[in-house]
Structures are given as C-alpha cells and as structure tokens.
C-alpha positions in Angstrom: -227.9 57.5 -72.5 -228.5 61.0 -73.7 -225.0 62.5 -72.3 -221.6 61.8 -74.4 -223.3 58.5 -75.7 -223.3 59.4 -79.9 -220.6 56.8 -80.2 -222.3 53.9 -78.3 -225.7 54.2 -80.1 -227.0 53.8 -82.9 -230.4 54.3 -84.9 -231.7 56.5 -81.4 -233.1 60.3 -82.2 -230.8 63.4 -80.8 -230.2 63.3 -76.6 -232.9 65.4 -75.1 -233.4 66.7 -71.3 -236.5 67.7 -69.4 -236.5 70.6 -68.2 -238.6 69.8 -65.0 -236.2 66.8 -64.1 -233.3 67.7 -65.8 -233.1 63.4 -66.6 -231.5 63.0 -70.4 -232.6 60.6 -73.0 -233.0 59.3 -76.3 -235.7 58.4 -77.9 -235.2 54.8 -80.3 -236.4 54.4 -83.3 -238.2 51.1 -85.0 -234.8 48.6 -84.6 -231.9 50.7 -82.6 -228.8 49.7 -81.2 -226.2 50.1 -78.0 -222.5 49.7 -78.2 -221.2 48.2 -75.7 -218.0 48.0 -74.9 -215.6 45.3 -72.6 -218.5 42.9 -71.9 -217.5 41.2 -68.7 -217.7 37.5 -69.4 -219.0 36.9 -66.1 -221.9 39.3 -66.7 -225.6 37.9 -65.9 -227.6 40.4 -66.8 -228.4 43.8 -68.7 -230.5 46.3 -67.2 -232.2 49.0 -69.4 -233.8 52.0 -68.2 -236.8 53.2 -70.2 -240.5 54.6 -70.5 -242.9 54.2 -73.0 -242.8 58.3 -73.5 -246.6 59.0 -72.7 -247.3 56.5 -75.8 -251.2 57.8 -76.7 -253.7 54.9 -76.4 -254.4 54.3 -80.0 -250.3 54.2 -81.0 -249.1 50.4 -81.0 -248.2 49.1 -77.6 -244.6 49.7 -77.1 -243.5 46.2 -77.1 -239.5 46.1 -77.2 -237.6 43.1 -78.3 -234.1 42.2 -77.2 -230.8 40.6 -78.5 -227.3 41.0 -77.5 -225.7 40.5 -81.2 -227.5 37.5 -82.9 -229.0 36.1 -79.6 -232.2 37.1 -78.5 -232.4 37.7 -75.0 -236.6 38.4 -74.4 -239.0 41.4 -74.8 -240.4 44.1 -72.1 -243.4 46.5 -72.3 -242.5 49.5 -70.2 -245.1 51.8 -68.9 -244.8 55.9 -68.9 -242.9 56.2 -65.5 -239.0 55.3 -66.8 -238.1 52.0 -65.0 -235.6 49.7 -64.9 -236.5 46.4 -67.2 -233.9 43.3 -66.4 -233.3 41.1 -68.8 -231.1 37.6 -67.8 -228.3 36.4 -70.0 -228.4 32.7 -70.9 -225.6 30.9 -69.5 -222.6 31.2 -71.6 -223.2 34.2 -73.7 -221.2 36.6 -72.0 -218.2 34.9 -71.5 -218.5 33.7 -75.5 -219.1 37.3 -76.3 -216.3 39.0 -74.7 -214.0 36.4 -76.1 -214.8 38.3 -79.7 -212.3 41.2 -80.7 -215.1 43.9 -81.5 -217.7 45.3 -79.3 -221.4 43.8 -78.5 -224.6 45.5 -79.9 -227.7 45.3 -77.8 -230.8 45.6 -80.2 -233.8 47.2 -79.4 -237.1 46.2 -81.8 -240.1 48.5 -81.3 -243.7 49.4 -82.7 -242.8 53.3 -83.7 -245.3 56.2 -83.2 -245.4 59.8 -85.0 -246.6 63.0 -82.6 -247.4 64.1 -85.8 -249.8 61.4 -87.3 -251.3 60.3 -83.8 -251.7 64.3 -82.4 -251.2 66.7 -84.6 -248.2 68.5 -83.6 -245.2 69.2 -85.6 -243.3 66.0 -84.7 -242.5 63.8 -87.6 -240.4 61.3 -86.3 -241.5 57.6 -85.7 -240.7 57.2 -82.4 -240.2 54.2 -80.3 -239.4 53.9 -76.4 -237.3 56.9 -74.3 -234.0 55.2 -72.5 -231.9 56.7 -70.2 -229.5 54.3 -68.8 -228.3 50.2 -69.9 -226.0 48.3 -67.3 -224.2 45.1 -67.8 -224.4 43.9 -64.5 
C-alpha cells in the first residue's frame, strides 16, 4: 500500500512517505476497501499491516472491522507502532471466493478523526487507521 496501489484501493487518502523512514502508506477513511486480486483458494489468512497514526487520546479508539466481501472476518485495534494484525479465514471462504469471476474486496470499518477538529492544524480530512502492507497468506 502507498506504491502503485490506486487501482487495488479504494475510499483510502493519497499514498504518503515519511521522510525519516522512507515507509509508504495510506491513510483509510471511515469504511475503505482493498482489491484483491487471484485469491488462492487455499488461503488461511490475511495479514494487514497498520498503525493507529499517533491517534490523540480524545479521538475515538481506532477500532477496525473486517470482511472479505459480505463475510465478516473480526476487528483489530492497532496501536501507533505499524504492526502486523492477522486475521483467520473461516473454513471455506477462500476457496468459495476464488471460485467467483471478479476480484475480492477486503473492507476496513473505522471510527475517523480530523487533525483539524482534534488539533488545530490545517488537516481536514477524517482520517481512520495508516496501512502499509495486506497479505493473503
């Protein structure tokens, strides 16, 4: 996430890059969305790399809920340090998911923050966790 990713997401703010770290990422928004393409049917997990962004205190937790199309696949509450956050697939689903002609979405459900509202800076944008990498593994 964050390099030549603009056609596998969806709903997630412009790729950004810290300078320090040179790591790239997107921000998501309230309800955002991965393309993902070829899901192996034997696939038993997907693994999604994110931080909570240095979320201020008073901002809602960032609480993110998953599901791989219509199937809802758990939740994870990352902390600032990015980290990987695994979440099973029930048996089944993959192999009934790459059986469909069209790609998978995974959906990511979040409690947004504004810079703006919450600090005072000139950051409007409701933002909702920072990920940098998914695996279907």
């Amino acid at each position: 996430i964050g390099g030549l990713d603009d056609l596998n997401v969806v709903r997630f703010h412009a790729r950004e890059q810290r300078a320090e770290t040179g790591m790239r990422y997107r921000w998501s928004g309230a309800q955002s969305f991965v393309v993902l393409l070829g899901l192996p049917p034997g696939a038993r997990e997907i693994v999604v790399w994110m931080s909570s962004g240095g979320r201020p205190a008073q901002a809602p937790p960032p609480v993110v809920q998953f599901a791989l199309d219509a199937e809802e696949l758990g939740q994870a509450t990352p902390v600032d340090d990015v980290r990987p956050y695994v979440l099973p697939l029930p048996p089944g689903l993959a192999a009934r998911l790459a059986a469909k002609s069209d790609s998978v979405r995974l959906r990511l459900r979040v409690p947004t923050w504004s810079p703006g509202a919450r600090l005072g800076v000139n950051d409007t944008r409701d933002l909702g966790v920072i990920v940098t990498r998914v695996q279907v593994r």
